[in-house]
C-alpha positions in Angstrom: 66.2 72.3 -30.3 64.6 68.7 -29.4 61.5 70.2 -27.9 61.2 72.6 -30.7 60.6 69.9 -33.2 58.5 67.9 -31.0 55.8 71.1 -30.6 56.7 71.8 -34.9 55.7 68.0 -35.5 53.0 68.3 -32.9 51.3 71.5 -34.5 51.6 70.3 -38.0 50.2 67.2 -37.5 46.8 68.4 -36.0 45.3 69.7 -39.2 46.4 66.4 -40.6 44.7 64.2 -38.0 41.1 66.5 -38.5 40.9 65.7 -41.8 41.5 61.6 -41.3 38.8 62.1 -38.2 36.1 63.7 -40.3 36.9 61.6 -42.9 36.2 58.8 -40.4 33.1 60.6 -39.1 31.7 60.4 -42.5 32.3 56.5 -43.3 30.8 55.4 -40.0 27.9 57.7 -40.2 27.4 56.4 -43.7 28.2 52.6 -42.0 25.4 53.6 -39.6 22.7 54.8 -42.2 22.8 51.7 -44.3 22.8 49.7 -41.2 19.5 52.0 -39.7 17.7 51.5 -43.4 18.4 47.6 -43.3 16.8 46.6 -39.8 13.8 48.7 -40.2 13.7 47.8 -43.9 13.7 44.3 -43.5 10.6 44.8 -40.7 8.5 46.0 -44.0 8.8 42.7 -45.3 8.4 40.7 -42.8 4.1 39.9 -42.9 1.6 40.4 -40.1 1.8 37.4 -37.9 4.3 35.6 -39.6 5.9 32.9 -36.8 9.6 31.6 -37.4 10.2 32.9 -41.0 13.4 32.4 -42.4 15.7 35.8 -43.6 18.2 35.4 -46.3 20.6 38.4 -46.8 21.8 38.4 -50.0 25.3 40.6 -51.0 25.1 42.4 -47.3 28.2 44.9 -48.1 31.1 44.1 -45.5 31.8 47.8 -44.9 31.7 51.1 -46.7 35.0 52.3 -48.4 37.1 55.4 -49.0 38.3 56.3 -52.0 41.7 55.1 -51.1 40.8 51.5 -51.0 43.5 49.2 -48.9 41.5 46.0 -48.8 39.9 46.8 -45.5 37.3 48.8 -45.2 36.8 52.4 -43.3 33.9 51.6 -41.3 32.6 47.6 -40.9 28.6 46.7 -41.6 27.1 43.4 -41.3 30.5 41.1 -41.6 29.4 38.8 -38.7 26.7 40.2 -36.9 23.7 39.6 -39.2 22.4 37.1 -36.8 22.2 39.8 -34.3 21.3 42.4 -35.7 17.2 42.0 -36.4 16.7 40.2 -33.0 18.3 42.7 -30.9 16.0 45.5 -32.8 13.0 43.3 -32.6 13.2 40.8 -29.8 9.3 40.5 -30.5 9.0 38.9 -33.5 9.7 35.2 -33.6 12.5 34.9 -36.3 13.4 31.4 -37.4 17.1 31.4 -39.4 18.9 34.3 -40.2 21.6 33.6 -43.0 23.9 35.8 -45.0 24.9 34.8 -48.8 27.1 36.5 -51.6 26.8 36.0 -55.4 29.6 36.2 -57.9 27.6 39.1 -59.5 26.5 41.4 -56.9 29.1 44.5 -57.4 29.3 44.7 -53.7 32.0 43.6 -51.7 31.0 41.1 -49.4 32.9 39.2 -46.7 34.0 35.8 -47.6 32.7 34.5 -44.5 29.3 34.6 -45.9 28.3 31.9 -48.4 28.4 32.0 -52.0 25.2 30.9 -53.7 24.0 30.8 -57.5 21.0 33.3 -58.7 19.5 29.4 -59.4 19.8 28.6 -55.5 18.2 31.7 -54.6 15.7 30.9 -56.5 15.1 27.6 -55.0 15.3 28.5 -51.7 13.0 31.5 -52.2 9.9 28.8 -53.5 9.0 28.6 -49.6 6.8 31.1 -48.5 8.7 30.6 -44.9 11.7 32.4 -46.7 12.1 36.2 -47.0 15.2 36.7 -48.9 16.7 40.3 -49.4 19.4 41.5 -51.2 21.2 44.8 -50.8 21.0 47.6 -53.5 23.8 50.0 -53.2 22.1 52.2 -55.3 19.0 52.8 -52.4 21.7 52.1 -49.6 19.0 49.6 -48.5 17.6 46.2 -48.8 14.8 44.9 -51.2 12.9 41.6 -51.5 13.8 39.5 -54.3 11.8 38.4 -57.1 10.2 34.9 -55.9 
């Protein structure tokens, strides 16, 4: 009788744990996307010849999320690994500072480990022609430059 209910639980849970997989599948792939468009985004803006410019990330998204949202999301982006990311994709280029910052009105959850600045601090820091600052769009799943 044991063993019977261990093959019933066994069999019922299989259609179960194909649905959470491809479910899965489809968050990372997303994850994967947005991180693709970002890196080879971000080599658009970077000018011809440019030596040790400065990246600002601005609201970088800390992962994607399922519709059932626990406070974690289903696949991770850029939560630490901004730094990274561009040199490992582009070991040529010479790349001064690479920084992530959040805004309090971005509609992006961010990680907290990234610091907050104010739209007027942007702006400041975005008067040197050094400094490239992006700032993710959810809407194009990508980056774009921000106003200087």
């Amino acid at each position: 009788m044991f063993h019977s209910w261990v093959v019933f639980f066994i069999a019922g849970s299989i259609p179960l744990n194909m649905i959470f997989l491809h479910d899965q599948f489809q968050y990372w792939k997303t994850a994967s996307q947005i991180t693709k468009n970002i890196i080879q985004d971000t080599k658009l803006y970077i000018p011809d010849g440019a030596q040790e410019i400065n990246i600002y990330y601005v609201n970088m998204p800390d992962g994607v999320y399922g519709q059932k949202n626990f406070s974690w999301p289903n696949a991770y982006l850029f939560r630490n690994g901004i730094p990274e990311a561009f040199p490992l994709a582009y070991p040529q280029l010479k790349i001064g500072l690479i920084k992530a910052y959040r805004t309090a009105d971005n509609g992006v959850l961010t990680s907290h480990e990234h610091q907050f600045m104010t739209r007027d601090q942007l702006s400041d820091l975005g008067m040197s022609k050094s400094n490239l600052l992006l700032e993710f769009d959810p809407t194009i799943k990508t980056i774009r430059k921000l106003a200087e």
